[in-house]
C-alpha positions in Angstrom: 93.6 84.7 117.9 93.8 87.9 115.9 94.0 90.6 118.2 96.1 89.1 121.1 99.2 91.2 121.6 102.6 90.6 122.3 104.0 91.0 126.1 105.7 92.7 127.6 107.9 89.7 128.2 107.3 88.7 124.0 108.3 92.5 123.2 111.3 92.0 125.1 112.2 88.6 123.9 112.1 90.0 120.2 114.1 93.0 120.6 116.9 90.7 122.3 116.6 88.7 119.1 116.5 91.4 116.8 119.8 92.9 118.1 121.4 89.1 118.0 121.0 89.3 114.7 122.0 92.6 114.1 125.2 91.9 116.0 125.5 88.9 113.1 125.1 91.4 110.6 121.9 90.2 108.9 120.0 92.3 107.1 116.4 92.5 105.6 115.7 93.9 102.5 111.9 93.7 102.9 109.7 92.3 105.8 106.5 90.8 105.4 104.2 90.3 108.0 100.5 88.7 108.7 98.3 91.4 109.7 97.4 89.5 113.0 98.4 91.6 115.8 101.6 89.7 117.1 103.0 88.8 114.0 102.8 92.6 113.3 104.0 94.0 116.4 106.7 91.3 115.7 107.9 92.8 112.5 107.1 96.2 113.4 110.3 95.7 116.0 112.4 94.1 114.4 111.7 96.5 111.3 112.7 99.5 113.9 115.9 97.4 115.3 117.3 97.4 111.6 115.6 101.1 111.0 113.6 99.5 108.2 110.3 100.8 109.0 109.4 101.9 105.6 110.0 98.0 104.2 107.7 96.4 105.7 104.3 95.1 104.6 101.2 93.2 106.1 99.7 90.7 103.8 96.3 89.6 104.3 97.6 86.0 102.4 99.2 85.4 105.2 96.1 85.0 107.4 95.1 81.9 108.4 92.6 81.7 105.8 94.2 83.9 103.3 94.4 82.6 99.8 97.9 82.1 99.2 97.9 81.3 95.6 
């Protein structure tokens, strides 16, 4: 399903996450993300939680019938 989006309740549920780990002082270097609409709205949150916007990528291997060799 490659446009469904996240909830409201899914939107929620990651920010919660996002500032769990924050609190556990993770941090990302890079995200990468499928292009599918969740995963994306996923990253893109967590990516603004840890203000990390400009390190995050979609990759179209990560598709469900990307190639990823």
């Amino acid at each position: 399903d490659f446009d469904r989006p996240l909830t409201i309740t899914g939107k929620r549920e990651v920010t919660d996450i996002a500032k769990s780990l924050q609190e556990l002082g993770l941090k990302f270097n890079f995200i990468i993300t499928s292009p599918l609409t969740r995963a994306h709205q996923t990253a893109s949150l967590v990516a603004m939680a840890f203000k990390s916007e400009n390190n995050m990528e979609s990759w179209e291997e990560l598709k469900p019938e990307g190639n990823r060799k």
